[in-house]
Structure formats: structure tokens, C-alpha cells
N, CA, C and O atoms as a GROMACS GRO file, in nm:
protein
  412
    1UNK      N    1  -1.232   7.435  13.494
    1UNK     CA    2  -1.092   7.458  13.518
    1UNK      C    3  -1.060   7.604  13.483
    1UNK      O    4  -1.095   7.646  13.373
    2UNK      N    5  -0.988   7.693  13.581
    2UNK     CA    6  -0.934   7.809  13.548
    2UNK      C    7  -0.888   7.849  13.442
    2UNK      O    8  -0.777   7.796  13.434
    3UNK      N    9  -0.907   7.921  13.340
    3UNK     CA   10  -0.829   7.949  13.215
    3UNK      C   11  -0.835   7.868  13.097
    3UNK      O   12  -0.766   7.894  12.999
    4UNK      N   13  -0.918   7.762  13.103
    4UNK     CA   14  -0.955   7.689  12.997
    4UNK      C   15  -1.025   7.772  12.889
    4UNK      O   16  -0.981   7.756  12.775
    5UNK      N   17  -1.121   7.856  12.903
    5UNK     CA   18  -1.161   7.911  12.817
    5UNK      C   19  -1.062   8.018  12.731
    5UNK      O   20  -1.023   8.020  12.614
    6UNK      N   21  -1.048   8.083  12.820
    6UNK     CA   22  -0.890   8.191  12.745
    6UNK      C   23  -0.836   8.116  12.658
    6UNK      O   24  -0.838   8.140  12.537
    7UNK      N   25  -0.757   7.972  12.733
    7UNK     CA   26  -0.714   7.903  12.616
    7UNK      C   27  -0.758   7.861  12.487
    7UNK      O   28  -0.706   7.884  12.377
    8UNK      N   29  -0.869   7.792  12.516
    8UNK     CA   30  -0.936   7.802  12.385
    8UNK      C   31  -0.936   7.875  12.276
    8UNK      O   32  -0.883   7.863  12.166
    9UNK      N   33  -1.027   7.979  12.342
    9UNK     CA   34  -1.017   8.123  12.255
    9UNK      C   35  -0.864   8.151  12.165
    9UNK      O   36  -0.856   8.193  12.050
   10UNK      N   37  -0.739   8.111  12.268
   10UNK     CA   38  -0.644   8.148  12.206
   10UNK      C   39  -0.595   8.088  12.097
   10UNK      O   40  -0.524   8.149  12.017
   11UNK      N   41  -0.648   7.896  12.075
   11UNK     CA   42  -0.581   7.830  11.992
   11UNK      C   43  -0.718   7.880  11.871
   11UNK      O   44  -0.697   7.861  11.752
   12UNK      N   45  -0.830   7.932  11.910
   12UNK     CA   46  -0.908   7.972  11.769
   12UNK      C   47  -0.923   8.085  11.705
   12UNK      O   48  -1.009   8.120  11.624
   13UNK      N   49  -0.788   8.166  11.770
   13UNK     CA   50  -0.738   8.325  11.712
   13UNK      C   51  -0.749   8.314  11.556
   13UNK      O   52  -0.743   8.208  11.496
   14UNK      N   53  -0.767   8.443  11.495
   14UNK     CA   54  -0.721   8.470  11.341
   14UNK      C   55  -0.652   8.401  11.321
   14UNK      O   56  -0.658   8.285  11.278
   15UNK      N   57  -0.558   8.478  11.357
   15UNK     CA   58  -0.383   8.402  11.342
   15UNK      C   59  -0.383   8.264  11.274
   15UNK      O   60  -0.342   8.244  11.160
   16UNK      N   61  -0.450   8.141  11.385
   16UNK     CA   62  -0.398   8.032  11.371
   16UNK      C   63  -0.489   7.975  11.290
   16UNK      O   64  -0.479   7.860  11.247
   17UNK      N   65  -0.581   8.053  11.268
   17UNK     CA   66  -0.686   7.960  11.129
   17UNK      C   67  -0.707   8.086  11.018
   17UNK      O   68  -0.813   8.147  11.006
   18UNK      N   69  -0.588   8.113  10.940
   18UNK     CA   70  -0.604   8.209  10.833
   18UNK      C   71  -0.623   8.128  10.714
   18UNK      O   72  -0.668   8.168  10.607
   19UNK      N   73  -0.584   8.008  10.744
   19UNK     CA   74  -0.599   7.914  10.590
   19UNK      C   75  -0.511   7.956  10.512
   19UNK      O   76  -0.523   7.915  10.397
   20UNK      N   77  -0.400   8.042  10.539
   20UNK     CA   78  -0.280   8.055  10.434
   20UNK      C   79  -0.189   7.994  10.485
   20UNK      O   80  -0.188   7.988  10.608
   21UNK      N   81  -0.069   7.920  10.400
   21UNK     CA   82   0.050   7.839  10.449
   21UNK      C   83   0.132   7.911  10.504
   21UNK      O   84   0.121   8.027  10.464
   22UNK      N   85   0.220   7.897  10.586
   22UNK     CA   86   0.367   7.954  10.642
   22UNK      C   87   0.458   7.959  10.545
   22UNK      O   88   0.453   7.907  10.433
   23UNK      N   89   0.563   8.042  10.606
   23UNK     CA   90   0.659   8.041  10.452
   23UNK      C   91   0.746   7.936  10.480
   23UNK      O   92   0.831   7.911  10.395
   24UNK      N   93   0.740   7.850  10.608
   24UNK     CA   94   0.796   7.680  10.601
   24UNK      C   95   0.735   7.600  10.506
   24UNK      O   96   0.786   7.518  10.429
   25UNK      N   97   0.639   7.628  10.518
   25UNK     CA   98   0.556   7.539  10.416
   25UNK      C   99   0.583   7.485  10.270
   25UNK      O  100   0.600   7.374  10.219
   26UNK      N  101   0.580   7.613  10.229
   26UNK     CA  102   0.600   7.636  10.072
   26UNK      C  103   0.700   7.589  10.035
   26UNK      O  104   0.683   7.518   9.936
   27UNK      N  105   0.820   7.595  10.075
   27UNK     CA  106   0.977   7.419  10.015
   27UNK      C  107   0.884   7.321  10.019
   27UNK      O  108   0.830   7.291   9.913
   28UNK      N  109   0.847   7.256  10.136
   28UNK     CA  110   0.784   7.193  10.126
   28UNK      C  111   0.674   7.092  10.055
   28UNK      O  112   0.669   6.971  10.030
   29UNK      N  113   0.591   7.201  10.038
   29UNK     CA  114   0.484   7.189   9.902
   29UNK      C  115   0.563   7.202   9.778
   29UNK      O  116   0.531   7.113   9.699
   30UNK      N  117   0.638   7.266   9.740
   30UNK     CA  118   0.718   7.278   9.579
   30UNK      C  119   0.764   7.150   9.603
   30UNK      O  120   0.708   7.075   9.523
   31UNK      N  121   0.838   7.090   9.675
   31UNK     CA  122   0.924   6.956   9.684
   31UNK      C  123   0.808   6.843   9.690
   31UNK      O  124   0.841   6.729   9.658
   32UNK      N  125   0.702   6.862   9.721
   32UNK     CA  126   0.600   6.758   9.732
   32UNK      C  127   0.563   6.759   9.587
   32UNK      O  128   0.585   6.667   9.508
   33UNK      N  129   0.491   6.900   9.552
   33UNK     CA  130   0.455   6.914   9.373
   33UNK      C  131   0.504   6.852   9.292
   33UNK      O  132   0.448   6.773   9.217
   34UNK      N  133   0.650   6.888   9.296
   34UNK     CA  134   0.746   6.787   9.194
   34UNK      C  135   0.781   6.666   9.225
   34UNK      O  136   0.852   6.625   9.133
   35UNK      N  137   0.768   6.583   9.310
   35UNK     CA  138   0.766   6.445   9.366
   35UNK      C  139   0.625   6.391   9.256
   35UNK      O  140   0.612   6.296   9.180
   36UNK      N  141   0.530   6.508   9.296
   36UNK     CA  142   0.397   6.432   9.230
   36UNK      C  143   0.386   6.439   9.104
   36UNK      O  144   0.306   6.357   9.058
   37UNK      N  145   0.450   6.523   9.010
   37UNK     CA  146   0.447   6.516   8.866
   37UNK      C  147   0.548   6.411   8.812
   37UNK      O  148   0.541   6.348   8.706
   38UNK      N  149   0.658   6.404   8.927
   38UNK     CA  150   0.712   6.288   8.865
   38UNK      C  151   0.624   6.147   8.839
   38UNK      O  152   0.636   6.076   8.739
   39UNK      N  153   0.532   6.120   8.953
   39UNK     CA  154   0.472   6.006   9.019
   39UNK      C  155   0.364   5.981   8.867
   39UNK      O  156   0.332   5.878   8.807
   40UNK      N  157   0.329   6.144   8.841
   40UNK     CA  158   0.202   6.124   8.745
   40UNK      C  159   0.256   6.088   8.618
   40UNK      O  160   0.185   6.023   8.540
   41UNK      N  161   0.396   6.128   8.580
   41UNK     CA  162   0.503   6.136   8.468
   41UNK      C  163   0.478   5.972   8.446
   41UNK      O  164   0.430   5.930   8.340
   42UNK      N  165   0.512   5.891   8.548
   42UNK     CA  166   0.517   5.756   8.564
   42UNK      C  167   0.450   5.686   8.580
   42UNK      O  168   0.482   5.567   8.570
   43UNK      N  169   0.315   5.725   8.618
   43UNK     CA  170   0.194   5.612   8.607
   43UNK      C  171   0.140   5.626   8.473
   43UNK      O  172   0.097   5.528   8.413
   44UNK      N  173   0.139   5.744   8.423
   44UNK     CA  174   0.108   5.801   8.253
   44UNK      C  175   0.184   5.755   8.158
   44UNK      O  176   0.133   5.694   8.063
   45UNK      N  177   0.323   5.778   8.168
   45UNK     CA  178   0.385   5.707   8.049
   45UNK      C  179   0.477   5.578   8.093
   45UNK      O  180   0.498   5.479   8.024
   46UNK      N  181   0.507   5.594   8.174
   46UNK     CA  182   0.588   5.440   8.199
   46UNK      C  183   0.498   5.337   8.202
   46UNK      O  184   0.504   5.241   8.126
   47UNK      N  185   0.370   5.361   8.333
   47UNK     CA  186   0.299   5.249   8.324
   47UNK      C  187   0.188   5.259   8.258
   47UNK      O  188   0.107   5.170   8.282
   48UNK      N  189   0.163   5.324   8.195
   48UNK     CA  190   0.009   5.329   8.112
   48UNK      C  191  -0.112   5.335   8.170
   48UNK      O  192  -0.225   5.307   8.133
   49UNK      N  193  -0.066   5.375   8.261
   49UNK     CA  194  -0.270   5.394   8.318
   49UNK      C  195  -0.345   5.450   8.290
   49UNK      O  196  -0.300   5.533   8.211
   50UNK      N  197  -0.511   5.472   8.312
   50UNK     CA  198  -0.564   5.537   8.234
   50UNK      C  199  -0.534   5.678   8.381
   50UNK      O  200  -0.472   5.676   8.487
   51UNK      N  201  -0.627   5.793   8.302
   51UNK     CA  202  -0.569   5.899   8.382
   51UNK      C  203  -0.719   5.912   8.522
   51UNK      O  204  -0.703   6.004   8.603
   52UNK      N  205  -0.799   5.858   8.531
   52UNK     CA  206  -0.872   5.828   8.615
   52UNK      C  207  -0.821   5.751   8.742
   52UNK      O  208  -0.837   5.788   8.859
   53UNK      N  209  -0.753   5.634   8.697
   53UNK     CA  210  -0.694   5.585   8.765
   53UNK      C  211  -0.583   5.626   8.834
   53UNK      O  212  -0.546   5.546   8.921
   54UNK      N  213  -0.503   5.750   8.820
   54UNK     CA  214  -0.390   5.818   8.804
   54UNK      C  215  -0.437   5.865   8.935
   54UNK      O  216  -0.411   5.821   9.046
   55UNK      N  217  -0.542   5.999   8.886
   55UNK     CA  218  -0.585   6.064   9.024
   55UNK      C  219  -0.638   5.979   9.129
   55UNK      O  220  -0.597   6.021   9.237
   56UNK      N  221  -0.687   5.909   9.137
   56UNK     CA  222  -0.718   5.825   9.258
   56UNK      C  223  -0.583   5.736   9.302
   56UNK      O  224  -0.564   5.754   9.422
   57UNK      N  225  -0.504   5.665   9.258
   57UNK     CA  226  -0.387   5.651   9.311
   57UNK      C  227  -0.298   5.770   9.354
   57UNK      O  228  -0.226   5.726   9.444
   58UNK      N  229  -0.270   5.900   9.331
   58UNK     CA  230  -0.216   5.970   9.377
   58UNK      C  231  -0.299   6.036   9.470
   58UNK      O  232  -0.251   6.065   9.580
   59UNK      N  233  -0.426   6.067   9.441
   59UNK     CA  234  -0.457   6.047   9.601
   59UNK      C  235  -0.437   6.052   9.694
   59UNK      O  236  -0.433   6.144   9.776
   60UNK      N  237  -0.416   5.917   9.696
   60UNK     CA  238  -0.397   5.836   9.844
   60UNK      C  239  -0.240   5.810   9.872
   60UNK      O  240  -0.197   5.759   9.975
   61UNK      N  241  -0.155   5.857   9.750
   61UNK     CA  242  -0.039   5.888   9.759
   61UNK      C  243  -0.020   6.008   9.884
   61UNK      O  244   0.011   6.016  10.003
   62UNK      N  245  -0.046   6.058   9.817
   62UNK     CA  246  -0.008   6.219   9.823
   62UNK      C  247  -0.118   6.256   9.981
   62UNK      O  248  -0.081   6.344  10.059
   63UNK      N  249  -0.228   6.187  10.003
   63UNK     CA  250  -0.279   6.231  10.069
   63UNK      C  251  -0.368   6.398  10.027
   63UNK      O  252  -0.387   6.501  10.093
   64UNK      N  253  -0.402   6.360   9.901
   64UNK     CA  254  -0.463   6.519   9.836
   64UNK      C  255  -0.613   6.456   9.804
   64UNK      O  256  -0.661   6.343   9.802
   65UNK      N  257  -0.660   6.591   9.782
   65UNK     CA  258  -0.810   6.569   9.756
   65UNK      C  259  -0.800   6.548   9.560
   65UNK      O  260  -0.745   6.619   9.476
   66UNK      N  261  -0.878   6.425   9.548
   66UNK     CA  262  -0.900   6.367   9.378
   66UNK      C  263  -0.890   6.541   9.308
   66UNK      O  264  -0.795   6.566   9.234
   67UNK      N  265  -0.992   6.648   9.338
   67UNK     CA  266  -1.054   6.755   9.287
   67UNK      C  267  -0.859   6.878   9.279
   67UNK      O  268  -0.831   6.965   9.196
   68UNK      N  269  -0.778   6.828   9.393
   68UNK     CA  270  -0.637   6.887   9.396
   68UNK      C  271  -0.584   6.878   9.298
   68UNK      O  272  -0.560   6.982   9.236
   69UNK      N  273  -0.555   6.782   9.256
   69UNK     CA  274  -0.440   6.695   9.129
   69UNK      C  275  -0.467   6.752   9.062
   69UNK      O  276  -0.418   6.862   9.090
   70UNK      N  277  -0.542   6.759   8.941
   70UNK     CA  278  -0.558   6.823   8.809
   70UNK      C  279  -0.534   6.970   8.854
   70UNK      O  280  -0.434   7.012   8.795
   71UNK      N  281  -0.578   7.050   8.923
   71UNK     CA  282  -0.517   7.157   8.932
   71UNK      C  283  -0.373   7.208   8.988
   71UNK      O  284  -0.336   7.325   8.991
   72UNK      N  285  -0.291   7.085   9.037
   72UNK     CA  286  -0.160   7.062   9.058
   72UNK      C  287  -0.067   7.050   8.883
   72UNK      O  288   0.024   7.117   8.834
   73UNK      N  289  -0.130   6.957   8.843
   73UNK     CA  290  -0.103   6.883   8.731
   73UNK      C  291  -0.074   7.003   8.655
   73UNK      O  292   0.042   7.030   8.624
   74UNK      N  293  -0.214   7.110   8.610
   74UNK     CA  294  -0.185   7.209   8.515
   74UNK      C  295  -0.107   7.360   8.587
   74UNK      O  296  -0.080   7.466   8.529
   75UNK      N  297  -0.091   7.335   8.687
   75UNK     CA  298   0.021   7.441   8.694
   75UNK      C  299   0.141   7.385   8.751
   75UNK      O  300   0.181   7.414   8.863
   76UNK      N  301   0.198   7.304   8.673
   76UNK     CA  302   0.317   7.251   8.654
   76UNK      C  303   0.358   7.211   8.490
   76UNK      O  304   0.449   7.141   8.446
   77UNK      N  305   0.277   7.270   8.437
   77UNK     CA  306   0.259   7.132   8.269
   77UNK      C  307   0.397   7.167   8.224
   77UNK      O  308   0.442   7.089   8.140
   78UNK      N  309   0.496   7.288   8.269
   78UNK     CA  310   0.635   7.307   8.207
   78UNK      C  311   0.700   7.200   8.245
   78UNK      O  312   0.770   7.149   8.158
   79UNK      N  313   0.696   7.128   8.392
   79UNK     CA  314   0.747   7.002   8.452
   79UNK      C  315   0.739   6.925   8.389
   79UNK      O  316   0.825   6.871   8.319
   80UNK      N  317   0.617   6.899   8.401
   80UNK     CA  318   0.567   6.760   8.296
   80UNK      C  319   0.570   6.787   8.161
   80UNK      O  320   0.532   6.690   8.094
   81UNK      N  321   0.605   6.899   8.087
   81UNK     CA  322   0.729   6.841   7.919
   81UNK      C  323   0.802   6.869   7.931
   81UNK      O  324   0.860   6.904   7.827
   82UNK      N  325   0.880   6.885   8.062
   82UNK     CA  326   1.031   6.853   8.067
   82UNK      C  327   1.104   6.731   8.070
   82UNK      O  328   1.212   6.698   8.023
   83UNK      N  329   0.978   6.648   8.169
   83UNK     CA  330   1.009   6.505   8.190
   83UNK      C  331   0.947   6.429   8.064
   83UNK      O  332   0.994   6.316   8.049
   84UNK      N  333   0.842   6.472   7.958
   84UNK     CA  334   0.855   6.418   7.827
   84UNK      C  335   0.937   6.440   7.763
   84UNK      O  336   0.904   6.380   7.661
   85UNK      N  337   1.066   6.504   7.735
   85UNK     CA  338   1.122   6.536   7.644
   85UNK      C  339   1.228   6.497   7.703
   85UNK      O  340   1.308   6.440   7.630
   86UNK      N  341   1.264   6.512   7.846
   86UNK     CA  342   1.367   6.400   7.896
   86UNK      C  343   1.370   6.255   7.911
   86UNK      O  344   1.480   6.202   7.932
   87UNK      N  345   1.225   6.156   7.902
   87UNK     CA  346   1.224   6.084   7.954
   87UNK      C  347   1.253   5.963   8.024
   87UNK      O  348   1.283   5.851   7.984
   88UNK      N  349   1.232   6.031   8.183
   88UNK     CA  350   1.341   5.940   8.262
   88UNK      C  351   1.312   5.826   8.263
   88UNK      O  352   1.195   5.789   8.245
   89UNK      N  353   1.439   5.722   8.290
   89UNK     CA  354   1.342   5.543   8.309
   89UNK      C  355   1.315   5.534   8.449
   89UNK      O  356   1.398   5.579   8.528
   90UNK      N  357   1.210   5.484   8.490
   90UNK     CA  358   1.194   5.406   8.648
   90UNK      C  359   1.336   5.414   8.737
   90UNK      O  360   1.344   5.474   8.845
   91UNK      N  361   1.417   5.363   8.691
   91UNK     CA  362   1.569   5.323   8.764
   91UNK      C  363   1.616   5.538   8.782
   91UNK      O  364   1.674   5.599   8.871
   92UNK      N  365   1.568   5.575   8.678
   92UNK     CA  366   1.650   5.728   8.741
   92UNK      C  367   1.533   5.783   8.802
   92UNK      O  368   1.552   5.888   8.863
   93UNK      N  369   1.397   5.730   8.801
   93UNK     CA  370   1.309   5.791   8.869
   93UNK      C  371   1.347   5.746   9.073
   93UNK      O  372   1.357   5.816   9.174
   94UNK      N  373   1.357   5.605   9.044
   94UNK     CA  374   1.380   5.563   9.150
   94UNK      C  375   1.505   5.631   9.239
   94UNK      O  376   1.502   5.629   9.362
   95UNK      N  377   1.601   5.685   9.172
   95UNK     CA  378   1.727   5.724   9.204
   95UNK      C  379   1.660   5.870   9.326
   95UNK      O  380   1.668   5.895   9.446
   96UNK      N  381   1.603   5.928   9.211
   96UNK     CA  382   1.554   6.051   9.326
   96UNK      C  383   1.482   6.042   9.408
   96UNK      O  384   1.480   6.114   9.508
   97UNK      N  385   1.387   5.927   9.375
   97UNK     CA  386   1.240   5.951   9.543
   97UNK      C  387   1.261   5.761   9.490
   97UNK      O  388   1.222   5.688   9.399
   98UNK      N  389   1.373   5.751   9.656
   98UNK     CA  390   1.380   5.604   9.633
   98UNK      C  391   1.280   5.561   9.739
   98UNK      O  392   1.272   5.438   9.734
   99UNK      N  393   1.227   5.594   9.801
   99UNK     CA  394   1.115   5.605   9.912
   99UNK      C  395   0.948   5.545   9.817
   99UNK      O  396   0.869   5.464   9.866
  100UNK      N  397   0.938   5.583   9.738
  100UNK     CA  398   0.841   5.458   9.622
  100UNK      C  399   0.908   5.360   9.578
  100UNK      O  400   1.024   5.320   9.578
  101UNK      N  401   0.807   5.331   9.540
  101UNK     CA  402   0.825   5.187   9.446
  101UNK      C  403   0.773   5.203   9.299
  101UNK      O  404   0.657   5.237   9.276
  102UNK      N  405   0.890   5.170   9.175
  102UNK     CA  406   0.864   5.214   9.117
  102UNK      C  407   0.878   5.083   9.005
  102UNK      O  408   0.983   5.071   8.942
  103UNK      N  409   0.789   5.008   8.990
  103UNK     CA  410   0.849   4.883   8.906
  103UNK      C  411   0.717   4.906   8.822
  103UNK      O  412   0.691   4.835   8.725
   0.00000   0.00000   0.00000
């Protein structure tokens, strides 16, 4: 087919595989981050899990790689003793990301 190749070529420019995010992105990801420290806030101290179990349920939450989380986790740790020192119950967790389930 005419121009198939050009095309190609065009969707495998620099450009479109730099592996850096857009600056859409990044709300995005901050609003996802803090969704997930809440999530970890709450499987850690509300429900007691162990923290093995933590990363593999968020996971598949989050759709992140197991090896992501902990390095999510520690560059947020101001988040997460904010939400220790606030600590919210389930019912105000639920209030903000009523989209889980949070029992």
C-alpha cells in the first residue's frame, strides 16, 4: 500500500517514543500518587496487612509494576505522616475516592 511505510516511520519518530510524560500527564499521575498512598494508608493501618501483601494488591490496583510502589511509597512519606497523624476512618477515606471499596 502507498505510504504505509512513511507512516510507520512516522508513528516510530523520537518524538513519540521519548519515554518522558506530557505535561497532561503529570495532574494526572500526582492525583493517581495520592489516591495510592491513601489506598496504602488503608490496607497498612486500617486493615492490617502485611506489607507484601500491600504491594501486590496495589498492583493490580493501580495497574503498576510490584518494583513501582515502594519507590512511589518513599517519595511521598510526607503524605503518608500526614495521614498518620491525621488518621482518617474508612467512611472519610471513602468520602474522597468513593470509586473503591473500602470496608
Amino acid at each position: 500500500m502507498k505510504g504505509q511505510k512513511s507512516l510507520f516511520a512516522n508513528m516510530l519518530s523520537s518524538e513519540h517514543i521519548s519515554g518522558k510524560p506530557t505535561n497532561g500527564f503529570r495532574p494526572l499521575g500526582a492525583a493517581r500518587n495520592e489516591c495510592l498512598m491513601h489506598r496504602y494508608y488503608y490496607y497498612l493501618h486500617l486493615q492490617g496487612k502485611r506489607y507484601d501483601l500491600i504491594i501486590h494488591t496495589l498492583s493490580h490496583e493501580f495497574f503498576l509494576s510490584p518494583a513501582t510502589i515502594p519507590c512511589l511509597i518513599e517519595d511521598h512519606v510526607a503524605l503518608i505522616r500526614r495521614l498518620l497523624e491525621s488518621r482518617p476512618s474508612a467512611e472519610a477515606l471513602k468520602k474522597m475516592y468513593p470509586f473503591f471499596t473500602w470496608e
